[in-house]
N, C-alpha and C positions, 0 to 999 in steps of 0.2 A: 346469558351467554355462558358456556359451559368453561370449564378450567384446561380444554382441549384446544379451545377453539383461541383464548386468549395463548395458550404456550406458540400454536401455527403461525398466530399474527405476529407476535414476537420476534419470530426468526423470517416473516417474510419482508426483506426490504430488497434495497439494490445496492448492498456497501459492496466496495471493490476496494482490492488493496493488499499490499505483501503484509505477513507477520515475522519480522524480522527477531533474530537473538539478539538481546541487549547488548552494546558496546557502540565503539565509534562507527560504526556501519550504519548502522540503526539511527543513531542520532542523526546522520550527512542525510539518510533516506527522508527521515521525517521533515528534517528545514527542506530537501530538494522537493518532498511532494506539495510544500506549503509555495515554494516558489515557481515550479512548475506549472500549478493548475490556480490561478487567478480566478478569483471570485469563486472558488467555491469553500466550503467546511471541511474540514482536515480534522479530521478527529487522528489523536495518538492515544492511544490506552496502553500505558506504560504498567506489566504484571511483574516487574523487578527481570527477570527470567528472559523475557522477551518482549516486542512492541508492538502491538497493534496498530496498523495505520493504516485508515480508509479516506471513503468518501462517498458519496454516493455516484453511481452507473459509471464513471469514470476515471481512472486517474494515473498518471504520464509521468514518468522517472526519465530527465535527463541525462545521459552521462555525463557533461558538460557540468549542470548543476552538481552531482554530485562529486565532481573531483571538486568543487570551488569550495564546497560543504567540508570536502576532509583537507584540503589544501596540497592535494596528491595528484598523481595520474590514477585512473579507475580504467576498467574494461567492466562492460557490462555483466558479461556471463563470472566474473566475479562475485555477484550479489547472489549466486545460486549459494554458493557455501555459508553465509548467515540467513537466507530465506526457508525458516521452518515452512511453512505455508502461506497460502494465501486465499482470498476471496475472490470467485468470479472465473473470469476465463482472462489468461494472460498471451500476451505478442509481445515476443522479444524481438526487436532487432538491435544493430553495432551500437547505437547513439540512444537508444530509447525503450523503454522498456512500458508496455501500455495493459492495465489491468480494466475488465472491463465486462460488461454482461450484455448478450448476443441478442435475450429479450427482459424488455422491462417492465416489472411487476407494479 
């Protein structure tokens, strides 16, 4: 197997998921995607700077959980302003915010 072919496999999976800036945003996001999506792996890769947090082919940000997370009122389109980027193709609506991939690898 060539050193081409091992870097392709590397980067082909199906994580989905915001990459949030480090602070209480980030934090309420990562406990809401842990509570949100039941049964599956919640990976957070904390780089000090920012947060990574996936999951594979799906993963569902409630505003609901996320106000309980910071102990506040939240509005969705709030989490645009700490969301450096993200993974996959994202649907926003009022209450929920859904990250996810169209076709799976």
């Amino acid at each position: 197997m060539s050193n081409a072919n091992v870097v392709v496999n590397k980067h082909s999976n199906n994580r989905v998921g915001p990459v949030m800036r480090a602070g209480e945003l980030a934090m309420a996001v990562a406990e809401a995607a842990r509570e949100d999506n039941p049964g599956r792996v919640i990976r957070v890769d904390d780089k000090r700077a920012y947060l990574r947090i996936d999951t594979d082919d799906e993963l569902i940000l409630r505003r609901e959980t996320i106000e309980n997370a910071l102990g506040r009122p939240f509005k969705m389109n709030d989490l645009e302003v700490d969301l450096s980027s993200f993974s996959g193709r994202i649907e926003t609506l009022p209450d929920q915010v859904r990250f996810y991939f169209a076709t799976h690898l």
